[in-house]
Each structure stands twice: as C-alpha cells, then as structure tokens.
Backbone bond lengths (Angstrom), bond angles and torsions (degrees), N, CA, C in turn:
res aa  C-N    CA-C-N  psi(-1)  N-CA   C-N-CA  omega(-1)  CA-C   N-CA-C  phi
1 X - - - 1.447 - - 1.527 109.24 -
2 X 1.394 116.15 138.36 1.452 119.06 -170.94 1.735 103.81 -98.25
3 X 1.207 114.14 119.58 1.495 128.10 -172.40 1.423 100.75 -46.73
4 X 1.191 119.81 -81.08 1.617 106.26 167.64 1.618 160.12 6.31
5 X 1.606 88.32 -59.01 1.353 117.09 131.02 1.738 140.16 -10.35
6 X 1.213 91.02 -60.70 1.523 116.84 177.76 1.613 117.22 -53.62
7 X 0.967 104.26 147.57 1.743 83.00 159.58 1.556 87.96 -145.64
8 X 1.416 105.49 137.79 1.671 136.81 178.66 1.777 102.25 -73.16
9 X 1.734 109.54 112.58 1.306 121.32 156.51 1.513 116.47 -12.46
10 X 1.530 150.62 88.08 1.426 136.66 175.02 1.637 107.51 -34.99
11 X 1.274 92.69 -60.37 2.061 96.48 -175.78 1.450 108.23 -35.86
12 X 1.371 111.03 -27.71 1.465 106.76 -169.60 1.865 126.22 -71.60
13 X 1.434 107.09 -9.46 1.532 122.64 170.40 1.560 104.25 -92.83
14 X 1.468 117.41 -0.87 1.414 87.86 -178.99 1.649 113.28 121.48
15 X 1.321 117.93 134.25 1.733 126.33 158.97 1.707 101.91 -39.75
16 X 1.267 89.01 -79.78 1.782 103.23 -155.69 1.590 101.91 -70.48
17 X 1.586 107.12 149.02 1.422 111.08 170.43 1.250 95.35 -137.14
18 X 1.588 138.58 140.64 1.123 150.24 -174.54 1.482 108.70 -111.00
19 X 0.987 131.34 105.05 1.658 116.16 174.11 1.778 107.50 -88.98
20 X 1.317 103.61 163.07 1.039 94.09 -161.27 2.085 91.21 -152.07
21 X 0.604 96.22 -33.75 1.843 108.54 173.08 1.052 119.71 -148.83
22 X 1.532 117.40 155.57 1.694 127.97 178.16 1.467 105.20 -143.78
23 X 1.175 98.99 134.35 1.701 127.60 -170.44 0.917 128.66 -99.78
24 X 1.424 156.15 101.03 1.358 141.86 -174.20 1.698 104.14 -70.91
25 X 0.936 100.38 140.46 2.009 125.12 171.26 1.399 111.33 -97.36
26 X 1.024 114.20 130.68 1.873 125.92 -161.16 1.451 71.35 -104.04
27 X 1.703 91.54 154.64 1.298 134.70 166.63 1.692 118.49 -87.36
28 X 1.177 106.77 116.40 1.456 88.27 -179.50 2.051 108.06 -120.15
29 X 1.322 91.55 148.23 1.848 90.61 176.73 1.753 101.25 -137.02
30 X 1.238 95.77 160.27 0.962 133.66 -159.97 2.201 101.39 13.31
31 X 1.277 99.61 60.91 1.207 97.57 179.76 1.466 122.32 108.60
32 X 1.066 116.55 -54.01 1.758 152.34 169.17 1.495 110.43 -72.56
33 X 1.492 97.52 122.10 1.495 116.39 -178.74 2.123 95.69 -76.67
34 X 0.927 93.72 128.91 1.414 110.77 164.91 1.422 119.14 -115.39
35 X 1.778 119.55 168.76 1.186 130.47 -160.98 1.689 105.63 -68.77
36 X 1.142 109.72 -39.86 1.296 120.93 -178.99 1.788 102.52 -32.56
37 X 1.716 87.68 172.61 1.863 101.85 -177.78 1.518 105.93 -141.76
38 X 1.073 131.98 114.61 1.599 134.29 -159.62 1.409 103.98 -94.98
39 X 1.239 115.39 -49.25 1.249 132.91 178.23 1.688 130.07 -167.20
40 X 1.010 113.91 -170.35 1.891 106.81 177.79 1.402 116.47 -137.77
41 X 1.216 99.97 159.44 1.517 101.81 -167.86 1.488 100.46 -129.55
42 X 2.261 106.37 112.05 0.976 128.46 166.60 1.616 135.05 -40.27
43 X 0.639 137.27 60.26 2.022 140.35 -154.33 1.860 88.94 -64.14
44 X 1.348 107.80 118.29 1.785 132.11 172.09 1.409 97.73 -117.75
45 X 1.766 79.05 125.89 1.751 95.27 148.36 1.543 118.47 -120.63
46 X 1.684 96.14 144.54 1.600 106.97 -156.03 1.563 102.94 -96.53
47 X 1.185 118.59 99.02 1.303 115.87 -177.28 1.873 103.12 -63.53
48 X 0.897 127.46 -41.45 1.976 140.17 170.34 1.975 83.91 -52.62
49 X 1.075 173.28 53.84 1.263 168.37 -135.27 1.687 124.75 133.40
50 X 1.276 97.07 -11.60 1.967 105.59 163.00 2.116 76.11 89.76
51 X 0.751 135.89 17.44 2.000 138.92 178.18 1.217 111.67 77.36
52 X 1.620 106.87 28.86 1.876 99.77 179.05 1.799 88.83 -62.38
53 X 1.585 104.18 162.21 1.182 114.37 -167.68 1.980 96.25 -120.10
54 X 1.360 91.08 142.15 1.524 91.47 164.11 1.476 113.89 -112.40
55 X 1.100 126.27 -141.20 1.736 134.95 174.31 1.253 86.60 -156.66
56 X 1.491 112.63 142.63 1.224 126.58 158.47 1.837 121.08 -119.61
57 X 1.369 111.06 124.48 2.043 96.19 -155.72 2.009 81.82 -94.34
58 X 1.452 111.13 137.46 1.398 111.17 139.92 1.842 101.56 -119.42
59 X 1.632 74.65 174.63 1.806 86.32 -175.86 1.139 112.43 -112.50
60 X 1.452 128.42 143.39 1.222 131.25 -165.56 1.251 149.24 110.73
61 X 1.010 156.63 -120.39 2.232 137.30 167.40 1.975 75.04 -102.73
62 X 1.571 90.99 160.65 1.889 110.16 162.93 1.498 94.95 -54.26
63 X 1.520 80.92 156.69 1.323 94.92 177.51 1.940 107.11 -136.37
64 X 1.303 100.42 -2.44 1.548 111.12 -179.98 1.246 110.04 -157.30
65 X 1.209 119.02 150.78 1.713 143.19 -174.92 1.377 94.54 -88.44
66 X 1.369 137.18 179.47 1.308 141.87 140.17 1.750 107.67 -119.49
67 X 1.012 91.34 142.35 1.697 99.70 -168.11 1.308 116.04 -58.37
68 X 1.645 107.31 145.03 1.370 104.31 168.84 1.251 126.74 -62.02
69 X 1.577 117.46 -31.99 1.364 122.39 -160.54 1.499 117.65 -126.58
70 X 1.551 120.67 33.97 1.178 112.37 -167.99 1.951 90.56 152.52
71 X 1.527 87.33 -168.96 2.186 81.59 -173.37 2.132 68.64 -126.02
72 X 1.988 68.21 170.10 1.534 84.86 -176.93 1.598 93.82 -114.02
73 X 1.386 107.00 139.69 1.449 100.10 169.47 1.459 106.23 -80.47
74 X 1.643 111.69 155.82 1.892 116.14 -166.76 1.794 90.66 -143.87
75 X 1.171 95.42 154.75 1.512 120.22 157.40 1.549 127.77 -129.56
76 X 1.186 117.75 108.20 1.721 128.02 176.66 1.252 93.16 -46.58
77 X 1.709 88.13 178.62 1.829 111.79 171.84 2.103 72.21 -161.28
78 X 1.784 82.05 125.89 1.202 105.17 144.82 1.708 95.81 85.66
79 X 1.543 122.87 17.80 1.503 137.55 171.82 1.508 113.71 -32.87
80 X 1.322 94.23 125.29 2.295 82.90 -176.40 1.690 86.44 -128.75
81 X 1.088 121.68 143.52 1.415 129.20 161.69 1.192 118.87 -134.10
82 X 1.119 140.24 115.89 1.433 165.29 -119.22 2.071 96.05 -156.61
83 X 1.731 104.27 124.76 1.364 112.31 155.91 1.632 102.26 -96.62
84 X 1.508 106.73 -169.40 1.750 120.41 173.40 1.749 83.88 145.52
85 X 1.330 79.44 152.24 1.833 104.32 -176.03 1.756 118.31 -118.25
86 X 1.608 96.71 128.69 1.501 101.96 178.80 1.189 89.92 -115.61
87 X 1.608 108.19 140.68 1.739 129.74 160.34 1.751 93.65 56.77
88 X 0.793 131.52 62.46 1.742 132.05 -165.69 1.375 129.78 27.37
89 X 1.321 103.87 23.54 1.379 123.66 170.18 1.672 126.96 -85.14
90 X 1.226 138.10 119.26 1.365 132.91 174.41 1.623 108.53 -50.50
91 X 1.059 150.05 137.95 1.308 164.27 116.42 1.375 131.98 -57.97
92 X 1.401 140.31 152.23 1.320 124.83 -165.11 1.775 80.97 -130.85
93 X 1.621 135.81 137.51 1.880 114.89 148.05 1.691 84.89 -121.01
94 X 1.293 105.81 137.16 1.706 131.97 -174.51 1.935 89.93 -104.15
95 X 0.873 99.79 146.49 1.537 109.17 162.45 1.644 118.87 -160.01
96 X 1.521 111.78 146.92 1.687 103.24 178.37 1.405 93.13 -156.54
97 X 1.573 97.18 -178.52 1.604 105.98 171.70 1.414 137.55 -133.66
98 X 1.522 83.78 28.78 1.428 117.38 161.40 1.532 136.89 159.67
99 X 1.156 132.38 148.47 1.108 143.98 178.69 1.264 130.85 -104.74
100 X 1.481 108.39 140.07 1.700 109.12 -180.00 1.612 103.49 -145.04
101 X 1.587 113.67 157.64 1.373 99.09 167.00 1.444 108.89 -100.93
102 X 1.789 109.09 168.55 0.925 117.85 177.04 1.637 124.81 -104.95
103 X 1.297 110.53 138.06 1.764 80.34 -166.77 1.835 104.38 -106.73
C-alpha cells in the first residue's frame, strides 16, 4: 500500500487552527518556475499539537490576510491531509478549497 494514498482523519490536528502566514505558490511550466501565482499556501499553527505548524495549499487569488496583531482562528471546507516520506522522513501535503475565519 502506497502511504500517500491515505488520507489523515482532519479531526485529528485539532478544533482550533491558527493561521499565522500566507504564501504565494509559483507556477511552474514545463518544468520551470515562472512569474505567475497558482495559488497560496496558508501556514497553521495547531494549538491541539504544542503550535507545530502545517501549510495548507488552496488554488487560486488569496483568500485571507493574516493578522496584524495576533492569528485568526480559520476553518477549511473540503481539508485533505495526505502523509508520504522524503529521505525517511514523514511529510505532511494539506490541501482545501477554501478558507474562512472563525470568530
């Protein structure tokens, strides 16, 4: 069975999600990163996790700021969490298709 495969329980990171940064995701073609922006990748900290942080990628224009003065707590729609291993290391890729905060 290919680890990948899998997809990781959401409940399992936790109620609260803290965002805390947002990343733009380069476009790449035929190999080659180009100027373009495909989508961004949400940076969460998991308070249920002591605040290890994941990234979460959606595709498409931002869809959230991260606060000036503090993190906003958010809730996805449509959360995928995916393991797979580099160099014998566990890896986490998060994906959704959208974000909102929660107040």
């Amino acid at each position: 069975m290919n680890l990948s495969n899998l997809l990781i329980d959401t409940k399992s990171i936790g109620e609260q999600k803290l965002l805390i940064d947002v990343l733009p995701i380069a476009e790449y073609k035929d190999g080659e990163r180009t100027s373009m922006v495909s989508g961004y990748k949400y940076v969460i900290a998991l308070p249920a996790h002591k605040l290890e942080k994941i990234s979460v990628k959606i595709d498409g224009p931002q869809k959230m700021q991260p606060s000036q003065d503090g993190y906003k707590n958010v809730e996805f729609t449509d959360l995928e969490i995916r393991a797979y291993v580099i160099d014998g290391k566990p890896v986490l890729s998060c994906k959704a298709k959208d974000i909102k905060e929660v107040k």
